[in-house]
C-alpha positions as CSV (number, residue, x, y, z in Angstrom):
1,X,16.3,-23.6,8.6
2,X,18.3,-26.0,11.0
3,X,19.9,-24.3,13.9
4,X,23.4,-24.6,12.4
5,X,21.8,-23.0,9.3
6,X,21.8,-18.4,9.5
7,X,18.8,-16.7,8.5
8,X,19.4,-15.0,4.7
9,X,18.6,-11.4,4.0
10,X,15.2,-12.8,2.8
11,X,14.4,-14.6,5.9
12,X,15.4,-11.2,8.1
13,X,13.1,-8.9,5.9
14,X,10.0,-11.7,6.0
15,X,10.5,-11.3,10.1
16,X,10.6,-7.4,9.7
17,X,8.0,-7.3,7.7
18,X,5.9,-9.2,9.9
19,X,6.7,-7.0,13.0
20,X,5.6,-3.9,10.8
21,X,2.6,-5.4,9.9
22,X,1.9,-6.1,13.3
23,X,2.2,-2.7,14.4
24,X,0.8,-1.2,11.5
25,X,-2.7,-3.1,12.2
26,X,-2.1,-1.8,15.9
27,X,-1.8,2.0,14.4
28,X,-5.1,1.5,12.4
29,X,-7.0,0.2,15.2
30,X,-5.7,2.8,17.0
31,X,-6.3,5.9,15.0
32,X,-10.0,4.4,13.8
33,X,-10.7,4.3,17.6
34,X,-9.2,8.3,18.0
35,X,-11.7,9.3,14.8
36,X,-14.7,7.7,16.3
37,X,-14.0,9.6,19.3
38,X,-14.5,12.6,17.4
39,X,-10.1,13.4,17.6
40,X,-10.1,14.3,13.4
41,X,-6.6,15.3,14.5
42,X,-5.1,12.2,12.5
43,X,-5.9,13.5,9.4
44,X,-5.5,17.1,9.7
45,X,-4.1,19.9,7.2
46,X,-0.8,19.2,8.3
47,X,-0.8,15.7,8.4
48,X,-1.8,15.8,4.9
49,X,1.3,17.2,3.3
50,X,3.5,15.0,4.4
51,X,5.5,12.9,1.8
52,X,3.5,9.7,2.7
53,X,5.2,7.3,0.6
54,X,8.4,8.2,1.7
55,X,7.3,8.4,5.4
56,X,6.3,4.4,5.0
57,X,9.7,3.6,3.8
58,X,11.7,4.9,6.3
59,X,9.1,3.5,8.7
60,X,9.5,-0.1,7.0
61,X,13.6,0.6,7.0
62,X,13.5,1.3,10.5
63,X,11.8,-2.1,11.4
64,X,13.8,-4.1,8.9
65,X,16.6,-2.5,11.1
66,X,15.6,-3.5,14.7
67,X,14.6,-7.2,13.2
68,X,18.3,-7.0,11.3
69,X,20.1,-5.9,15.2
70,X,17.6,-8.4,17.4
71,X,18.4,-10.9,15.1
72,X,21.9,-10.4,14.8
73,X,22.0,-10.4,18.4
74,X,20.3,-13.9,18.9
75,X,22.9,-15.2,16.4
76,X,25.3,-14.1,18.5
77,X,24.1,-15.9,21.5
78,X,23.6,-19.1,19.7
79,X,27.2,-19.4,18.4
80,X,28.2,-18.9,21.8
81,X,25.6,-21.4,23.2
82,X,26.6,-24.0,19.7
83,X,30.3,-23.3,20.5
84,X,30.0,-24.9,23.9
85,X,28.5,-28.2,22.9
């Protein structure tokens, strides 16, 4: 992608994807370090019976929102900054 070129939809959910992927491996090395402290809070009764799958896809929606906004965002500053050359 040149810099005259926009990102697609595609490129947009690849970025958001990333980011979530990010954070989910910081969750996991976070909650593995809470269960070998002995805090079996994590995956409690009520933890349990949550809707899982759907949990993860707003979760994943939410990220693919903030990459859409930061993104947009930085487009926005570089048609300002490629207007002015």
């Amino acid at each position: 992608m040149t810099a005259h070129e926009l990102p697609r939809a595609e490129d947009i959910d690849a970025i958001a994807a990333a980011i979530y992927d990010a954070d989910q491996d910081m969750l996991d090395e976070g909650a593995a370090g809470r269960l070998a402290a002995g805090d079996h809070a994590t995956i409690s009764e009520r933890l349990m019976r949550l809707p899982w799958a759907r949990v993860v896809e707003a979760v994943k929606e939410s990220y693919r929102r903030r990459a859409r906004a930061a993104v947009a965002a930085q487009l926005d500053t570089a048609r300002v900054l490629l207007e002015r050359l």
